[in-house]
C-alpha positions in Angstrom: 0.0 0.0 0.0 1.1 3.5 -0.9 1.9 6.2 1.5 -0.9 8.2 -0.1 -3.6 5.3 1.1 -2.0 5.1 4.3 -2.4 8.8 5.3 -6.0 8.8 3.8 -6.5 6.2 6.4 -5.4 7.3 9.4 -6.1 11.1 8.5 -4.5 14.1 9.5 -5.2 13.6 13.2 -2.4 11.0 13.6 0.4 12.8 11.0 0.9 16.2 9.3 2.9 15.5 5.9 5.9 18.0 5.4 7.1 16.9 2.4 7.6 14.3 -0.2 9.9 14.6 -2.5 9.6 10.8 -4.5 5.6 11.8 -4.5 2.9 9.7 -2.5 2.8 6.9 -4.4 5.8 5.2 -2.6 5.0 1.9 -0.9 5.1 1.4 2.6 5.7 -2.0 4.5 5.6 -1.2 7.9 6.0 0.4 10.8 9.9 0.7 12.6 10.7 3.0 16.0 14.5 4.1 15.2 16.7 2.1 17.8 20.3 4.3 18.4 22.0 1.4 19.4 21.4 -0.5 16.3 20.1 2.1 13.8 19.3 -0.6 10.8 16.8 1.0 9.1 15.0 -1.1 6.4 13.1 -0.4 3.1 9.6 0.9 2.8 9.5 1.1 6.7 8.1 4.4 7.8 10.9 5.4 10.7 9.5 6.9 14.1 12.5 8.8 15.0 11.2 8.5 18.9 14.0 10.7 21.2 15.7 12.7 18.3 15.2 16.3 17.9 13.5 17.9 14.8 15.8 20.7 14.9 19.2 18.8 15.8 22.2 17.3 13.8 21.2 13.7 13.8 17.7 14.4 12.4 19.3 15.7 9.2 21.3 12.2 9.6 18.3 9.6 10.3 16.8 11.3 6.9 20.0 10.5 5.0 20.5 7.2 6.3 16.8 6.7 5.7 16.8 7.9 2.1 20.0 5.5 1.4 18.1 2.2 3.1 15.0 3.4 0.4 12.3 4.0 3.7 9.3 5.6 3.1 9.6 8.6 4.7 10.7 9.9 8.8 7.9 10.9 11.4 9.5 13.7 14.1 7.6 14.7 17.0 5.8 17.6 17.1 7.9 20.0 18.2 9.7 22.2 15.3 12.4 24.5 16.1 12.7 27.5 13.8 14.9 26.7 10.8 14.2 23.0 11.3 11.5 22.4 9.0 13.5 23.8 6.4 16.9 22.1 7.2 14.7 18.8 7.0 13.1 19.8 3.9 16.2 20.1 1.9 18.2 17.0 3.2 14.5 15.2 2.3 14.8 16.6 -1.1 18.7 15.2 -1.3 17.7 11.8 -0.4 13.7 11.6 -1.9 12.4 10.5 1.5 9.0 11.8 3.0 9.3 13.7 6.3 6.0 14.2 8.5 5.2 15.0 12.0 3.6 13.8 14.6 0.7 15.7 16.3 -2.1 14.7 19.1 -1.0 11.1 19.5 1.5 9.6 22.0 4.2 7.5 20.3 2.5 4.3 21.3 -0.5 5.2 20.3 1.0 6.4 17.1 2.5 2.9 16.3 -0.8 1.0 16.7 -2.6 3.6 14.9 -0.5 3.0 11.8 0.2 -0.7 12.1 -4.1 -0.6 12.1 -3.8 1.0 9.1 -1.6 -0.6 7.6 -3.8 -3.7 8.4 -6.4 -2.0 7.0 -5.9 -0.2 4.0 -5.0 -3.2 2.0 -8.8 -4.8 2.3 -10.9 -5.4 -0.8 -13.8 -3.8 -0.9 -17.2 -4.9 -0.4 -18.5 -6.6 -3.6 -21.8 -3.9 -3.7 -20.6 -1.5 -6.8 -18.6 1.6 -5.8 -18.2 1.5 -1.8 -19.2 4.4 0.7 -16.3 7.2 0.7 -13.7 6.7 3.1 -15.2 7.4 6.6 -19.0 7.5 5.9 -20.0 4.8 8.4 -23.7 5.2 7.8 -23.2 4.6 3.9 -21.5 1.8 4.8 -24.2 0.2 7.1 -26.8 1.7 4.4 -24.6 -1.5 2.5 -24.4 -3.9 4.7 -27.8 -4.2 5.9 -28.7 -4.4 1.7 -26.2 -7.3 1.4 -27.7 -9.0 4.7 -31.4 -8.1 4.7 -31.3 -6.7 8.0 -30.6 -3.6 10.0 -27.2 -2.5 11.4 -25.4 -0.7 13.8 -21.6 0.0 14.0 -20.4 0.4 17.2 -17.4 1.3 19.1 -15.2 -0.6 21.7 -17.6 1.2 24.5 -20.6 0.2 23.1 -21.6 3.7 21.7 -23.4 3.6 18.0 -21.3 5.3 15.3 -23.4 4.8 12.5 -26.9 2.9 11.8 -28.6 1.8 8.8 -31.8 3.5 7.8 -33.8 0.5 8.0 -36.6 1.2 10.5 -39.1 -0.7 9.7 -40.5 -2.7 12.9 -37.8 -2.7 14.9 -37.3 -4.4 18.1 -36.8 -2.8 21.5 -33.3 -2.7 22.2 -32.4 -1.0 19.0 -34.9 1.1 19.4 -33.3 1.9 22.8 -29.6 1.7 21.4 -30.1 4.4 18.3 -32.4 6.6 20.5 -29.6 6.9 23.3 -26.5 6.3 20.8 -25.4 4.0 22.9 -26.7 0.2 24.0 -28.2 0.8 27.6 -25.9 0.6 29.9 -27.7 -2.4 31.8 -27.5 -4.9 28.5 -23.5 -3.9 28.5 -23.5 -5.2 31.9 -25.2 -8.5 31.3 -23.3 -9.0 28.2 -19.6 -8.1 30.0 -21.0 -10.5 33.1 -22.1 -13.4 30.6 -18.4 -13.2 29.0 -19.9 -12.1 25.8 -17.4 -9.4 25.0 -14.4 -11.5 26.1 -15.7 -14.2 23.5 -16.4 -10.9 20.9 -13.0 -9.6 20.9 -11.0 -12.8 20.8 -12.9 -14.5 18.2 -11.9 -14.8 14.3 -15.4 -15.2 13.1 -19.2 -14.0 13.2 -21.5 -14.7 16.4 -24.7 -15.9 15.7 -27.3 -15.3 18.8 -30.7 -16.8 17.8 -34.1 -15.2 18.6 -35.6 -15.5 21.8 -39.0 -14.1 22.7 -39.0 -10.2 21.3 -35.4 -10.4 20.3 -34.8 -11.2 16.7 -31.7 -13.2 15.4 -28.4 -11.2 15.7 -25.0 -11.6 14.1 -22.0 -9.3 15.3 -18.1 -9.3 14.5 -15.6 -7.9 15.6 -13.3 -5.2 13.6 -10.2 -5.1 13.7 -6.9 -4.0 11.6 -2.8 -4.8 12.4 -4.1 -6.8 15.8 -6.1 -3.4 17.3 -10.2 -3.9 18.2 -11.5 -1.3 16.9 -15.6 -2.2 17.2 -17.7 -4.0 16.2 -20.9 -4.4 13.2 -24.4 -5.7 14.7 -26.8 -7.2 12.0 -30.4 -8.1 13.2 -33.4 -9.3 11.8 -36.9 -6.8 11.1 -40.1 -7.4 10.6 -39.9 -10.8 11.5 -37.9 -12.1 8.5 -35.0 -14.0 8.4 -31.3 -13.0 7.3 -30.3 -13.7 3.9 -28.4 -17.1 3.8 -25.2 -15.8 3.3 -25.5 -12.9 6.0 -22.3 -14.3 8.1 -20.3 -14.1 5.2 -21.3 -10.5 3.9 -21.3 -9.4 7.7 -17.4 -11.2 7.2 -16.3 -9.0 4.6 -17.9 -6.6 5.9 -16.3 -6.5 9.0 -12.9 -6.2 6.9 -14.2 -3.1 4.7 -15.3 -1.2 8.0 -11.9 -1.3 9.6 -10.7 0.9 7.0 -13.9 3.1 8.1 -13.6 3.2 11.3 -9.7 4.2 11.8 -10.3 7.1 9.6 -13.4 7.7 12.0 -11.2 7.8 14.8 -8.3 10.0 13.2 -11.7 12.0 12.0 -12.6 12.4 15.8 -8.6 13.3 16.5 -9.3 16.4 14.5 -12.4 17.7 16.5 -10.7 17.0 19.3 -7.4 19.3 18.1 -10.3 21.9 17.1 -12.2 21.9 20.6 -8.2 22.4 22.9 -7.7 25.4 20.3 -11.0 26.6 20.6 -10.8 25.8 24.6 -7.6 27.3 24.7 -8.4 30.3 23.1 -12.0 30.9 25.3 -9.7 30.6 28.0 -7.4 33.9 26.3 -4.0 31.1 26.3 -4.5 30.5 22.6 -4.8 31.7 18.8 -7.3 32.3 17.2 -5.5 31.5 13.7 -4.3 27.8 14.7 -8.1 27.4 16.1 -9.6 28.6 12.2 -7.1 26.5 10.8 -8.2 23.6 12.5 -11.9 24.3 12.8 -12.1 25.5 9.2 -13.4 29.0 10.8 -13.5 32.2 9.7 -10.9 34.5 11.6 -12.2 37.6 11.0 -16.0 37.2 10.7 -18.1 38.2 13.4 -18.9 35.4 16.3 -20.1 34.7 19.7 -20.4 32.3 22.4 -23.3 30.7 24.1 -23.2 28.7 27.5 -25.6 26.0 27.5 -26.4 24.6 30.8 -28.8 21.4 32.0 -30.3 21.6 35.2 -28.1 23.2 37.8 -25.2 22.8 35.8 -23.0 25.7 36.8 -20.5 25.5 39.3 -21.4 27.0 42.5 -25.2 28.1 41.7 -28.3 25.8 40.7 -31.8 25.7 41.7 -32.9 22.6 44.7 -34.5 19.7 43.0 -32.2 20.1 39.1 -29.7 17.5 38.6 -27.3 18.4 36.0 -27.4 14.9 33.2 -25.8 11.8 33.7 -24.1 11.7 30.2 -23.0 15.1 29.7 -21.4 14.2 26.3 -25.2 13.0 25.2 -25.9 17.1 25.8 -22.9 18.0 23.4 -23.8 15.8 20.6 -27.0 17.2 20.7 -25.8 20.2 20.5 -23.4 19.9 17.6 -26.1 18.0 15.9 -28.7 20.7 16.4 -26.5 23.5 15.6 -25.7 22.1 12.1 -28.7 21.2 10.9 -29.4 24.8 11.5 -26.7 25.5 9.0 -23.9 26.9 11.5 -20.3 26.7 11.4 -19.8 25.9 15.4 -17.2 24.6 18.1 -18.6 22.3 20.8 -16.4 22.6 24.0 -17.0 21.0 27.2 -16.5 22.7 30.5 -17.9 21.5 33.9 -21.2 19.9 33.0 -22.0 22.5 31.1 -21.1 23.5 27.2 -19.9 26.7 25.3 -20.8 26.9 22.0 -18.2 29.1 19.9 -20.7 30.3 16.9 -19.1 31.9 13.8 -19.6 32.7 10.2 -22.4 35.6 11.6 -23.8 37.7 9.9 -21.8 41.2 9.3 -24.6 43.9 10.3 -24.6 43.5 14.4 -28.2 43.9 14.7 -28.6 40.9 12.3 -25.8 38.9 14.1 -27.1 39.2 17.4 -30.9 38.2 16.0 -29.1 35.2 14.8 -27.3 34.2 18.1 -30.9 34.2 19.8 -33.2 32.7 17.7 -30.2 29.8 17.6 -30.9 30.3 22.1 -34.1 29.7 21.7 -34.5 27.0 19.3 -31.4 24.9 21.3 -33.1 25.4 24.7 -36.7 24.2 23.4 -35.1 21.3 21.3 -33.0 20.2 24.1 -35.4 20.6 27.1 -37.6 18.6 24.8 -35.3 15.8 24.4 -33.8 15.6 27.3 -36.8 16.0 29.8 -34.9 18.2 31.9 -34.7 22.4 31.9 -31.9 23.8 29.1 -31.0 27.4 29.8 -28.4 29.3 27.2 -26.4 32.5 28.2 -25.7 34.8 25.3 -22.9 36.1 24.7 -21.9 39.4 23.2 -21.4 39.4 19.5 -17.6 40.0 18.9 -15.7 40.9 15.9 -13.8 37.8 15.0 -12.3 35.3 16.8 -9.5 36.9 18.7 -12.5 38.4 20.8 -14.0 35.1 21.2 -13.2 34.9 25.3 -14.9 38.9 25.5 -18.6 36.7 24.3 -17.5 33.6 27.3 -17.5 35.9 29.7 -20.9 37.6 28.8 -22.3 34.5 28.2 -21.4 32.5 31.1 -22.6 36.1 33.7 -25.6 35.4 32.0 -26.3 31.8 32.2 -25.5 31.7 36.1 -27.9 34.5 36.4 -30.6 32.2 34.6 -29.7 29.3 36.8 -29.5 31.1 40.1 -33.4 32.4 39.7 -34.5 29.3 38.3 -37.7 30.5 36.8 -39.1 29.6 33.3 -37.0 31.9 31.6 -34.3 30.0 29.2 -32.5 32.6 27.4 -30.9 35.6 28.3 -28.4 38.2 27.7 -26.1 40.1 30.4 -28.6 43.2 30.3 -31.7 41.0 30.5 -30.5 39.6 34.1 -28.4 42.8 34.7 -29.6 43.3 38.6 -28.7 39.4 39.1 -25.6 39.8 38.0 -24.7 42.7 40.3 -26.1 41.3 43.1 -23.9 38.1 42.6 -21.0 40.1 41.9 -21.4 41.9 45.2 -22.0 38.7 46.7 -18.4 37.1 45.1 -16.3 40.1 46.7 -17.7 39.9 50.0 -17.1 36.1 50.4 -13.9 36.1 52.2 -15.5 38.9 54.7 -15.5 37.9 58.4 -19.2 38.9 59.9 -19.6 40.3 63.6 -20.4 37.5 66.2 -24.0 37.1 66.8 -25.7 38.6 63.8 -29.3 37.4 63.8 -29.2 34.8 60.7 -26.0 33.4 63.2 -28.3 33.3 66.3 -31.2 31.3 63.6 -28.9 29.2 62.5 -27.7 28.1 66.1 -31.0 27.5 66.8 -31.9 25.3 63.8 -29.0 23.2 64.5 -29.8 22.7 68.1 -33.6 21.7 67.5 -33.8 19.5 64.8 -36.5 19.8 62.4 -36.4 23.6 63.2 -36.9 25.8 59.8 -36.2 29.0 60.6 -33.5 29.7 58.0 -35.0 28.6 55.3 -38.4 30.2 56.4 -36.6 33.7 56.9 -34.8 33.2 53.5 -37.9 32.6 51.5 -39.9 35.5 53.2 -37.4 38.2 52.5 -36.9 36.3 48.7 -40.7 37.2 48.5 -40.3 40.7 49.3 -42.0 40.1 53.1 -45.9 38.4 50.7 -46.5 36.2 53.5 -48.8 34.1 51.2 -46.1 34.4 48.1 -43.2 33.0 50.5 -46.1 30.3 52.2 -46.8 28.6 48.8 -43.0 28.2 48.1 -43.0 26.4 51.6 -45.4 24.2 50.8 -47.2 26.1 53.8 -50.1 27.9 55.2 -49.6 31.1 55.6 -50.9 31.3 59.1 -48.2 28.7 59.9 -45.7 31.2 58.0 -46.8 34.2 61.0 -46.2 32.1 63.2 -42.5 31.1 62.1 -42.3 35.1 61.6 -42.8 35.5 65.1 -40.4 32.7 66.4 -38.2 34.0 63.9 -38.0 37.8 65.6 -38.2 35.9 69.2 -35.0 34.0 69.0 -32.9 36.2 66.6 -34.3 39.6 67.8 -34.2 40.4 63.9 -35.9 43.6 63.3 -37.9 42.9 60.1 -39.0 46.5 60.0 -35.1 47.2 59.5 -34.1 48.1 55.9 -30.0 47.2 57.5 -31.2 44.1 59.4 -33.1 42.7 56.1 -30.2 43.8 54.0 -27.8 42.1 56.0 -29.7 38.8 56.5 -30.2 38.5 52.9 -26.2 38.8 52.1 -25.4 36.8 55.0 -28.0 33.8 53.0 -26.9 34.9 49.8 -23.5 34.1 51.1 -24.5 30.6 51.8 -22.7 30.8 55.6 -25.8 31.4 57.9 -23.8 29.9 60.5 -21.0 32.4 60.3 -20.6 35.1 63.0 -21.9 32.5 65.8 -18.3 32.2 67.2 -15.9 36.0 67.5 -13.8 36.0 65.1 -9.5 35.3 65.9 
């Protein structure tokens, strides 16, 4: 196989090609790491120069030696020292030998990854007319489940669905389950792992056959693989109560052989979103560049963007709303996400951070007014689609429209102010901007700088809260919190209690009683609602060192 197929294999997330002066057609055998103490270098091996500097003296040296033994080319690490691209670059052209880089990958990673390519780029098609393009996993299970008269699912090592054929019709349960949640439920993993299925999966040579019993149709799975490495697996199962065609093991063979090829270049695939979310993460965070993250997002640089913060639940850090659970499977929320976003038509970056996720919108529209219309009708329509589907309440901060992507972390910070506003007042409100929850904001802001600040002993909340603590079942805290919250509506604050409000007045009075809080106070209120907005009620009971 050529170096050309092998790169299209793997893809650019495992190695960036420098150069190659004898073209891409030249064959490669395998995979060597250079050893110093013996430094044989055969031909058509592709030479991992593990340990040696890109910029150094015996880098120009491994190339000639490696051009003289007729390799296929020299992978550095990925660290290039000015000048040493171009030192490399003309030895290369001395010798004719290809000179690439490593990027994300760890050497040892980087080994298996090729030696699975190489095991997989050398496989003959599937006998159905011109194949799926390189990487298009549900084309290829649109095939297989033609060739097999079935439906299919390709999975990963973990179990989660990559691709799925389009045949629907009267399909049982569990796929229903598995394709709904992209991902088999986690309790059938169990029982298969517990059963020894997976062990018997990933060590066999050939197709499982599990017959039908009760509701579950006949299934036949294989394991792919390519140079020794699992890399998932391809489900066939029976619909509509027909049977597989009779020679469904051996297409399901072959096509087990086909996908490996399909699935590494999947994983280098998902290599290069990963490289795009650290640049976009890294520059949100104002440590990167916003040129390396276009370049590896295929962004616009200079086109106006913004940011939103999508949360689930309570899922910012340090304020939520009693009774929200941020999702178990956060990544389920940024798949979502990523899927909604693009069949809207926009050019996004999906990073992770905390539970919750920032989406880095670009490609906006030029005129401000326009861009900013776009940013929230994309709020709103991701909050309702997502609250839909995931049962649970989706709120979206919105950040300031920006420029281009240099100002990208200017629209986190908006956005993020404004989605812990939304969160802290709970409320049915799902989308906002900074000067839509302005008076939130502040009021957590103030709240922020006076955390460190040491109160006086014996402030009332203190005096309360020594009280609750010494009579269990005692509630005046939270009775006190949720009366001033209410703005002193004694029925407003009962209802949120789950109380009447007679038995409200007559917390109020065991409130004033044993804190001597004087509710007619504008200072005592004012400082009872900090000291609860602080989230120390107890602080103040004991002097201060």
């Amino acid at each position: 196989m050529t170096l050309e197929r092998l790169l299209s294999v793997v893809g650019p997330g495992a190695l960036e090609l420098d150069t190659a002066p004898g073209g891409l057609a030249v064959a490669v055998g395998g995979v060597t790491v250079l050893d110093v103490l013996e430094p044989q270098i055969r031909p058509r091996e592709l030479v991992l120069a593990v340990g040696v500097g890109a910029g150094s003296a015996q880098a120009l040296d491994v190339v000639r030696r490696a051009g003289a033994a007729g390799a296929a080319g020299v992978v550095f690490g990925p660290e290039r020292p000015d000048g040493a691209a171009g030192a490399l670059r003309a030895v290369a052209q001395e010798t004719g030998t290809a000179v690439l880089f490593r990027t994300w990958h760890r050497w040892d990673e980087l080994v298996a990854v090729l030696r699975a390519g190489l095991g997989a780029a050398g496989v003959v098609p599937l006998p159905a007319g011109r194949g799926p393009v390189l990487g298009d996993l549900d084309g290829l299970a649109d095939a297989v489940a033609a060739l097999v008269g079935g439906s299919v699912t390709i999975e990963d090592t973990e179990s989660r669905v990559l691709a799925y054929s389009s045949t629907e019709e009267n399909v049982d349960e569990m796929r229903r389950l598995t394709i709904l949640g992209r991902r088999v439920p986690p309790w059938r993993v169990a029982a298969m792992r517990d059963a020894g299925f997976f062990r018997a999966l990933w060590t066999a040579d050939d197709v499982l056959h599990r017959r039908a019993q009760g509701d579950n149709p006949e299934r036949l799975v294989c394991a792919v693989r390519a140079g020794g490495e699992v890399l998932g697996s391809v489900w066939v199962a029976a619909v509509g109560g027909r049977p597989l065609s009779p020679n469904a093991s051996e297409a399901l063979r072959a096509a087990s052989r086909e996908a490996a090829a399909h699935l590494l270049h999947h994983r280098t695939r998902a290599a290069d979103s990963r490289l795009a979310e650290d640049a976009a993460r890294a520059l949100l965070e104002e440590r990167g560049s916003a040129e390396v993250l276009a370049e590896r997002a295929s962004l616009p640089a200079l086109e106006p963007c913004a940011v939103l913060a999508v949360g689930v639940g309570n899922a910012v850090s340090g304020a939520g709303v009693p009774g929200e659970t941020p999702p178990d499977d956060p990544s389920r929320l940024y798949g979502l996400l990523s899927l909604h976003c693009a069949a809207l038509g926009h050019r996004i970056v999906v990073v992770p951070a905390g539970g919750r996720a920032l989406v880095l919108v670009s490609a906006l529209d030029q005129d401000p007014d326009r861009a900013r219309q776009q940013v929230g009708k994309l709020g709103t329509s991701l909050t309702a689609q997502l609250s839909g589907t995931t049962g649970m309440p989706v709120r979206a901060g919105l950040g300031e429209v920006v420029p281009g992507l240099a100002r990208a972390a200017e629209s986190r910070r908006t956005a993020e102010q404004a989605l812990k506003a939304l969160t802290r007042t709970g409320g049915a409100r799902a989308v906002a901007r900074v000067e839509d929850v302005a008076d939130t904001i502040g009021v957590l802001q103030v709240v922020e700088a006076l955390r460190d600040l040491r109160l006086p002993p014996g402030t009332s909340v203190a005096r309360l809260a020594a009280f609750d603590a010494e009579h269990g079942g005692s509630r005046l805290v939270e009775s006190l919190r949720a009366y001033l919250d209410h703005f002193g509506d004694v029925s407003a604050a009962a209802r949120s209690l789950s109380l009447h409000p007679n038995s409200l007045r007559y917390r109020l009075g065991r409130i004033t009683a044993v804190s001597q809080l004087d509710l007619d106070s504008p200072d005592a209120r004012l400082l009872a609602q900090l000291q609860l907005r602080l989230g120390k009620p107890d602080e103040g009971t004991r002097p201060a060192p």
